[in-house]
Structure formats: structure tokens, C-alpha cells
N, C-alpha and C positions, 0 to 999 in steps of 0.2 A: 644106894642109900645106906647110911652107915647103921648101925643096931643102936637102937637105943641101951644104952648104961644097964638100965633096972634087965633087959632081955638077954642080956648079954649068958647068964647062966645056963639059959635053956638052948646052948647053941654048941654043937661038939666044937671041941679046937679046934681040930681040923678044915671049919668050916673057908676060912679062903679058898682052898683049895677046892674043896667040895661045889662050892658055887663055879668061880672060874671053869670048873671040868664040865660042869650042865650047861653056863650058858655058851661058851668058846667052842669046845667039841661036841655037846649032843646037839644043841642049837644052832651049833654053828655060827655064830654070832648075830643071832636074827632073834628076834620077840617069838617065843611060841606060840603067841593068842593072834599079832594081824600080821607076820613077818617083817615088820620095818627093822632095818641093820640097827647093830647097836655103836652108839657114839659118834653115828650120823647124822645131821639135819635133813631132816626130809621136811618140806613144804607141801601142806595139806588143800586142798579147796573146800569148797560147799559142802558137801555132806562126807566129810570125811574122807572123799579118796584123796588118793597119793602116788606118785610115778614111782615106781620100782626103776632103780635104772641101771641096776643088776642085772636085771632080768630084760627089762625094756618094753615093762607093760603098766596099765594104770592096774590100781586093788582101791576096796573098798576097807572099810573100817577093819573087818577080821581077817583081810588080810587074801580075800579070793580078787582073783582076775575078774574086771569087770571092762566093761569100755571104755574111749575116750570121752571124758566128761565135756560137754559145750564148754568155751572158756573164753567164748564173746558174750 
């Protein structure tokens, strides 16, 4: 999401750089809060989970290992 204009001062110049570096190499390119990859479509069901298919497991909303959800 881009900065808004009026925010744009409160932000060091550097800052491309400094985002790209947390989310690409600390993250890894994964969400730190539920792990979905980034600038992937992941398709969600019922109460939020989502197939990891990275990994080759379902997660729920924050991102832990949970089971396979019914899907009849």
C-alpha cells in the first residue's frame, strides 16, 4: 500500500529499502501475523482456514497448523 502524501515526512528515505529487507529476507516473504506468502492468491473456506501448499498443510486464521476442514 503506497503512503499517503501528508505521511510521507514521517518516513526515512531509505524506507524502500528498509521494508523490502523485513518483509523479503526477515519474513521471508510470508505475512508475520497468519504466514500466507506474499503476492499469492490463497483461497480461504469457512472460518478462515487456507491450504499452505508450501508446506502441504491446512492453517487457520493466525497462521498455525490445524486439520483438514470438512469440504462436503
Amino acid at each position: 500500500m503506497p503512503i499517503r502524501p501528508e505521511l510521507k515526512p514521517l518516513y526515512p528515505a531509505d524506507w524502500p529499502q528498509i521494508s523490502r529487507s523485513v518483509r523479503f529476507e526477515r519474513a521471508q516473504g510470508r505475512c508475520q501475523r497468519c504466514g500466507r506468502p506474499h503476492g499469492e492468491r490463497v483461497r480461504t473456506v469457512a472460518p478462515g482456514l487456507w491450504f499452505d501448499a508450501g508446506q502441504g498443510v491446512w492453517r487457520d486464521a493466525r497462521g498455525r497448523v490445524t486439520r483438514c476442514p470438512d469440504l462436503i
